[in-house]
Structure formats: structure tokens, C-alpha cells
C-alpha positions as CSV (number, residue, x, y, z in Angstrom):
1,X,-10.0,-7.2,12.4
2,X,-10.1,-10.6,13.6
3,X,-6.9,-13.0,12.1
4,X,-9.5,-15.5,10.3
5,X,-11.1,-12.7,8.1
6,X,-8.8,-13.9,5.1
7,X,-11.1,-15.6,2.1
8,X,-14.5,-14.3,3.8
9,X,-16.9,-12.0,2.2
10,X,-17.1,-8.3,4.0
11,X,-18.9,-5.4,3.4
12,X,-16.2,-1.9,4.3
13,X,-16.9,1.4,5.0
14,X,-14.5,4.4,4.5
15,X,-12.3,6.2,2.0
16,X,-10.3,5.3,-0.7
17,X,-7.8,7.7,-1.7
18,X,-4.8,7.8,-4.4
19,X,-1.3,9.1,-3.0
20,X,2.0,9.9,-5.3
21,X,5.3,8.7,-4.1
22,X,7.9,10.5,-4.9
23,X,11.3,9.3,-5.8
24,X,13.3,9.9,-3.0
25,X,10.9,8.2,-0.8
26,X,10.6,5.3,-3.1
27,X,14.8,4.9,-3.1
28,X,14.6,5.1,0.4
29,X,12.0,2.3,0.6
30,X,14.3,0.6,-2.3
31,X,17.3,1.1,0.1
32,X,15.6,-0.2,3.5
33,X,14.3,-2.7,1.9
34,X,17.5,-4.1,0.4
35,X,17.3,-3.4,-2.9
36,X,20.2,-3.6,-5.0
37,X,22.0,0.1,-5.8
38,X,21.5,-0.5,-9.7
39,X,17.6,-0.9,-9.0
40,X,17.4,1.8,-7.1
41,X,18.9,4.4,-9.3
42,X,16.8,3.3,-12.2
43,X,13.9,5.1,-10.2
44,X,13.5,8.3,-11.8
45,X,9.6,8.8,-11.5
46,X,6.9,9.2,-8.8
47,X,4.7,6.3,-8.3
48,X,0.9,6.4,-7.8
49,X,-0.3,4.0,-4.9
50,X,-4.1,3.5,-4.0
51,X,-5.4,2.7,-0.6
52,X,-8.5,2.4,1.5
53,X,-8.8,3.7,5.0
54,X,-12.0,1.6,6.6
55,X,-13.9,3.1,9.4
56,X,-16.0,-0.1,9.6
57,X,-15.9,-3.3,8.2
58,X,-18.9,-6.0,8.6
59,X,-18.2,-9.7,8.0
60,X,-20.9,-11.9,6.7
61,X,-21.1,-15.2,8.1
């Protein structure tokens, strides 16, 4: 993907897909990522997260 592609209209092929996160790997995340201890024992259930994996993307000029 070219470093300009931000604002510009494109047209993506490929697969979306939904993906739980469970707590221990969101307190690890928490942890690496320097959240404060009392944040990251408040975590107590698994997270759904949404991606897209493109296999090809076109950019309209």
C-alpha cells in the first residue's frame, strides 16, 4: 500500500472476519502496553475485535 492512500477512495478485496480476545491476552496487551495494574485487573471478559484481511486493494484516482 502506498504511504499517500490515506483520505482516498478504494475499492478492497478479501475477508472480513470477527476474532474473540480472551482475557489473559487482553491483560497482557494491558500490561505491554503500560497500563496501570488497577485497569488491568478490571478485565474480566473476552473482547470481540473485527478485522479485514485484503488480498487486493484498487485505488481510484
Amino acid at each position: 500500500m502506498p504511504a499517500d492512500v490515506y483520505g482516498k477512495e478504494v475499492v478492497v478485496n478479501g475477508s472480513a472476519y470477527v476474532e474473540e480476545l480472551g482475557v489473559a491476552d487482553q491483560k497482557h496487551f494491558a500490561k505491554d502496553g503500560g497500563m496501570p495494574q488497577g485497569q488491568i485487573d478490571a478485565i474480566s471478559k473476552p473482547k470481540m475485535t473485527y478485522g479485514f484481511e485484503a488480498n487486493g486493494v484498487l485505488i481510484k484516482r
